[in-house]
Wavefront OBJ file of the C-alpha trace (Angstrom):
o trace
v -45.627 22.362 32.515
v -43.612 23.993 34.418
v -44.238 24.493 38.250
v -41.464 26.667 39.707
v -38.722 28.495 37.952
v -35.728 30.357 39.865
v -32.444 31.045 37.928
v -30.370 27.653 38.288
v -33.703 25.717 39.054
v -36.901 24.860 37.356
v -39.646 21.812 38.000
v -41.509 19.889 35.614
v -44.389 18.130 36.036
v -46.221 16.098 32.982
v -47.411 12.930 32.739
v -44.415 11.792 30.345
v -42.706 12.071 33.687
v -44.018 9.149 35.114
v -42.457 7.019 32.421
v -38.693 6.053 33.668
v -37.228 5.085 30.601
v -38.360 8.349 28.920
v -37.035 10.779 31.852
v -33.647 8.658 31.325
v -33.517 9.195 27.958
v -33.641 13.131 28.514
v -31.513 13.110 31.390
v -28.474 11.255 29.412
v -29.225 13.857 26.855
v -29.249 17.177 29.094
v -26.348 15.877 31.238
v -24.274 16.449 28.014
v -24.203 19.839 29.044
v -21.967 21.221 31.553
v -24.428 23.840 32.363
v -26.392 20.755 34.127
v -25.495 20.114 37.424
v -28.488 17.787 38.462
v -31.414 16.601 37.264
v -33.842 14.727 40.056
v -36.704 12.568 38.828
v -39.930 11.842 40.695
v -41.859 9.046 39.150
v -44.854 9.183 41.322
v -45.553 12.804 41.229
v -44.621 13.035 37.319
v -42.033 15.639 38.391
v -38.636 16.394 37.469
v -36.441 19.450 38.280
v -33.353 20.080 36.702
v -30.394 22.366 38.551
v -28.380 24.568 36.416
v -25.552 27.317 35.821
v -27.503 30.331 34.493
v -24.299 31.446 33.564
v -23.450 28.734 31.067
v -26.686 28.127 29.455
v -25.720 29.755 25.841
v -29.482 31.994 25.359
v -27.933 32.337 22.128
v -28.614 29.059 21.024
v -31.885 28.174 22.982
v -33.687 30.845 21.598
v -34.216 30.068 18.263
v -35.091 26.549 19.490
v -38.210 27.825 21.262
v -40.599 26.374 18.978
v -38.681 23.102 19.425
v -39.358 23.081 23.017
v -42.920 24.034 22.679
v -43.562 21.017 20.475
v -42.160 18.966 22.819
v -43.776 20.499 25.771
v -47.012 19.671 24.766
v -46.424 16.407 23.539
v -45.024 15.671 27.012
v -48.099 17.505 28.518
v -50.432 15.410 26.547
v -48.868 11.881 26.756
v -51.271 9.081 26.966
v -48.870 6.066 25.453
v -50.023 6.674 22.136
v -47.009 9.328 21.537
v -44.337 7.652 22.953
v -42.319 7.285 19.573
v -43.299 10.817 18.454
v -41.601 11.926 21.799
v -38.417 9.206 21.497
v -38.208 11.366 18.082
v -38.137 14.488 19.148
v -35.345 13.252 22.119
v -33.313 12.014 19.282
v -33.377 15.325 17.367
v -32.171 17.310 20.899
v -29.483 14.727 21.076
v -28.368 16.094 17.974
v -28.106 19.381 18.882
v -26.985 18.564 21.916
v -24.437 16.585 20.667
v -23.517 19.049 18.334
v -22.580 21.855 20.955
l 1 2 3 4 5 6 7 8 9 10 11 12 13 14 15 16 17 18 19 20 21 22 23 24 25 26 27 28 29 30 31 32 33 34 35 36 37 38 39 40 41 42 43 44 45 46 47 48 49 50 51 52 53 54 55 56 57 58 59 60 61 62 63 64 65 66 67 68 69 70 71 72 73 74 75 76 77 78 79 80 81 82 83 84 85 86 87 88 89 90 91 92 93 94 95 96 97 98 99 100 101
């Protein structure tokens, strides 16, 4: 869910968050990108919030992966363990396209 949006900032919070491996996993992922300029992770609170240039995020090519996103929003939303591996799959795939930017 997310809890505060500005443009270059925007906060997280899901339980997924609270699992450190997980939040790694995404950050080596998102840190690909040189729109990224930090990503901050609070276990405790299940929080993360990611800093960003507005100016190089490419809409073009997040738009169409909207559904993507929503997927893995509310697998992330509705993590209770059980979903780990559907949620290590879906961080794969976003490597991919990550990777292939």
């Amino acid at each position: 869910m997310i809890t505060s949006f500005f443009p270059g900032r925007v906060r997280l919070r899901a339980p997924v968050f609270k699992e450190a491996d997980l939040v790694e996993k995404a950050r080596s992922i998102l840190e690909k990108s040189e729109a990224i300029k930090k990503v901050e992770h609070n276990p405790v609170t299940g929080s993360v919030l990611i800093e960003y240039n507005p100016a190089k995020v490419p809409m073009e090519k997040l738009l169409p992966m909207q559904d993507f996103f929503t997927r893995l929003a509310n697998e992330a939303q509705h993590f209770d363990g059980s979903n780990r591996e559907k949620i290590l799959s879906m961080l794969e795939e976003l490597d991919g396209i990550f990777g292939g930017s």
